[in-house]
N, C-alpha and C positions, 0 to 999 in steps of 0.2 A: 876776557869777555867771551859769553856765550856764546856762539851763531847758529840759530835756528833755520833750518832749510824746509821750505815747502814743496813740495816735489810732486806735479804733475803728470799723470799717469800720459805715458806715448806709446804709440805703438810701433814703432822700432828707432833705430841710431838716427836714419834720416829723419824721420819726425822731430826727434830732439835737435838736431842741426838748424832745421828749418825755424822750431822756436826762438833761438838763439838767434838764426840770423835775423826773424822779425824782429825780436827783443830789442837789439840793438843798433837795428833799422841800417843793417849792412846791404850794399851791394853783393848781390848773389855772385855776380860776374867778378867781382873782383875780392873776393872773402879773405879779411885779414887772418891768416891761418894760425898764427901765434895766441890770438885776442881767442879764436872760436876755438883753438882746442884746449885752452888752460880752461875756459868755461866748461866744456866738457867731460873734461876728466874732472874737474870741480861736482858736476852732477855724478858722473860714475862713483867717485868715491862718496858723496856722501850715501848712493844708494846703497853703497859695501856697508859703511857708517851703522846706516837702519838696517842694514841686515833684511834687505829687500832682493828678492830674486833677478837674478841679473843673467839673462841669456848671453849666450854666446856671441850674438850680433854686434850687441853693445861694446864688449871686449875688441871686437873686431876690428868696429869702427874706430875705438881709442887707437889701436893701432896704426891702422891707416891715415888716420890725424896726425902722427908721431913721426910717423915715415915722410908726408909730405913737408912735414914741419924741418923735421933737418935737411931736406931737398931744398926749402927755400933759405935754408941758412944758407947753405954752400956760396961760394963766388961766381959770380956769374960768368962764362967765359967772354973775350971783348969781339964786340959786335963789328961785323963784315959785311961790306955792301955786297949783294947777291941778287939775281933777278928774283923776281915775285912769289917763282916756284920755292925756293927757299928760305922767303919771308914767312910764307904758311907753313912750311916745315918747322920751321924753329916757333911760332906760335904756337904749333901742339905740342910744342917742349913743356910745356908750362903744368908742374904734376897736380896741380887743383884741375886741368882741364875733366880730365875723368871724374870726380866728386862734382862739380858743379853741373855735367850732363845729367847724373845720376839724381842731385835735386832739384834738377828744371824739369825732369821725367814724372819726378814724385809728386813737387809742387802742384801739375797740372791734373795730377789722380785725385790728390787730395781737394780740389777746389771743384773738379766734376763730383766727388763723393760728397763733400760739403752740398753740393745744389742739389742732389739729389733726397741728403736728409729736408733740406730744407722744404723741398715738395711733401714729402711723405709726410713733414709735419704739417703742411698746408692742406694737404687732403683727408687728414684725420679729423680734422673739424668741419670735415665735409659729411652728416647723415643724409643715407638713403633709406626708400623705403623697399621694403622685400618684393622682389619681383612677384606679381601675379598671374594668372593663369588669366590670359587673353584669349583662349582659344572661342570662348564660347562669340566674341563679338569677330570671330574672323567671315567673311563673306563663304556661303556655299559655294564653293566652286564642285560643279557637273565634273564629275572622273569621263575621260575620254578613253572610247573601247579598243581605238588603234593607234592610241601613241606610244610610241617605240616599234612601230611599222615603218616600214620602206615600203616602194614599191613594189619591189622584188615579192615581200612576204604577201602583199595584196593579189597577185599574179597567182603565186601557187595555191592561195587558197582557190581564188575562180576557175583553175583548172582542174583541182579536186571538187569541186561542186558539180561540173561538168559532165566528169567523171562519174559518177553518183546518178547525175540525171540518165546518161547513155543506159546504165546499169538499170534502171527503171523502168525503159521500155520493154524489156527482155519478156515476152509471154510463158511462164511456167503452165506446164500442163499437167493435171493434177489427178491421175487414176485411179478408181474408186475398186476396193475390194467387192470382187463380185463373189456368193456362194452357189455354188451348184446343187442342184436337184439330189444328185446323191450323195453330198455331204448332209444336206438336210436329213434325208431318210434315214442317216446313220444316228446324227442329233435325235430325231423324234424316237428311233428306236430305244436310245440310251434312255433318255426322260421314261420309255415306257418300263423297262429293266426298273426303275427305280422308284417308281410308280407302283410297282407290282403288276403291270400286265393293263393297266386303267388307267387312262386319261380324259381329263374335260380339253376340251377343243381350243376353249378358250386361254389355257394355262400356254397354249403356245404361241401366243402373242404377247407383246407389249407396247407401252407408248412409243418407244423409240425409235421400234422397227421401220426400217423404209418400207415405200409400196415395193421395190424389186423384193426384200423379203419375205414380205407378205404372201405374195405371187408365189412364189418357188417352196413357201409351206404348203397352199393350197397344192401344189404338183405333185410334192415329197409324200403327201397325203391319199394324193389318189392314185403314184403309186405302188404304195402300199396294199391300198383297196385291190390294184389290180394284180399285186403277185398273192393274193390274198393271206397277208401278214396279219393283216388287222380288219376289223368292221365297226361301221360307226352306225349310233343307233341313236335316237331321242325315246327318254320316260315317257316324257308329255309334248305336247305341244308347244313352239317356240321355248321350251328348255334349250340348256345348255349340250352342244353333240359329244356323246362319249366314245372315245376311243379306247377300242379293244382289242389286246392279241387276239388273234382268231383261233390258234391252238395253243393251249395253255400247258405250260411244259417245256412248250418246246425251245429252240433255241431260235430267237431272233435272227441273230448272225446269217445263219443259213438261207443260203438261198436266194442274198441279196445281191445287185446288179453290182459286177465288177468293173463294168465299164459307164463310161459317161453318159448322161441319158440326154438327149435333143431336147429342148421343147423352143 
């Protein structure tokens, strides 16, 4: 007779344990080791069988089944009354104790990872809709110009204001370039050098000039008249006054006042 095996994918020795113990509706605490490890090596060989990949775990665990298995063959030594401390002592005698911590550990991952698929499938039939851009119905809020101010920074700024204002009173007093009489005379002379010897009266004014200018031309002017450098003359009648070297040739320069004139 053929026997056909179906063989469920696990993901490691304990998972296969655990199958088996569900399968056959065993007490985890008290797992008949003979019953759960011929089953097992049952599934390991027939995965040799199909020529299915078989990690090292699995190998491991047959092992470890095989060990505990002739531990429980053995005789059991005869039981001695003893206080309580080595009543718990000789209950960790018992070599399934290690393998059944080991899938009461497992059991509890796998039934947190069990509830957990099962959410994810619950919430995968949950659609949303794509978040949008709210911003446009957010309230204007007014930007505040000192917050992240202290008092402190309110403080140095009013005594730098302070500061500022003192600095404001301060009267700057503001001296005006004065020209002297015989800087003028030297200006009017040069204009006449370059003039050729002839100037209109007029040419030595402009808009800009102040009245102190003004003044100190009409002076620079007369004198000249009076070291008689130059003479001024009218064509006509309210014409324009022409100013003239008075000796032609000669050199300006000369003769001119080396010191400062009063007026």
């Amino acid at each position: 007779m053929k026997v056909t095996y179906k063989l469920e994918a696990f993901e490691g020795p304990l998972d296969l344990l655990l199958h088996l113990i569900d399968k056959n509706e065993l007490d985890i605490y008290n797992i008949p080791i003979k019953e759960i490890t011929d089953q097992y090596l049952g599934y390991v060989q027939a995965m040799q069988e199909l020529e299915l990949d078989i990690t090292s775990e699995f190998l491991v665990m047959a092992a470890t089944l095989l060990s505990i298995k002739s531990k429980m063959l053995l005789p059991k030594p005869p039981v001695i009354e003893f206080d309580e401390y080595f009543d718990d002592m000789d209950d960790s005698l018992d070599p399934r104790a290690e393998l059944v911590a080991k899938l009461i550990e497992y059991r509890k991952y796998k039934s947190i990872a069990d509830m957990l698929r099962d959410k994810e499938v619950e919430r995968s039939l949950v659609y949303t809709r794509e978040p949008e851009d709210l911003t446009p119905y957010l309230p204007d809020l007014h930007e505040n110009p000192v917050e992240g101010l202290d008092v402190a920074d309110l403080l140095i700024a009013f005594q730098r204001t302070l500061r500022k204002l003192a600095n404001r009173n301060v009267v700057a007093r503001i001296r005006r370039d004065e020209i002297s009489v015989k800087e003028r005379i030297r200006e009017v002379v040069d204009l006449l050098k370059i003039k050729g010897g002839k100037l209109l009266f007029s040419k030595l004014f402009d808009y800009e000039m102040t009245r102190e200018e003004i003044v100190v031309t009409f002076l620079a002017i007369l004198e000249l008249m009076k070291m008689k450098k130059i003479t001024c003359y009218q064509n006509q009648l309210f014409e324009d006054i022409v100013i003239q070297a008075k000796e032609e040739g000669t050199d300006l320069d000369t003769q001119l006042p080396t010191d400062e004139i009063d007026y």
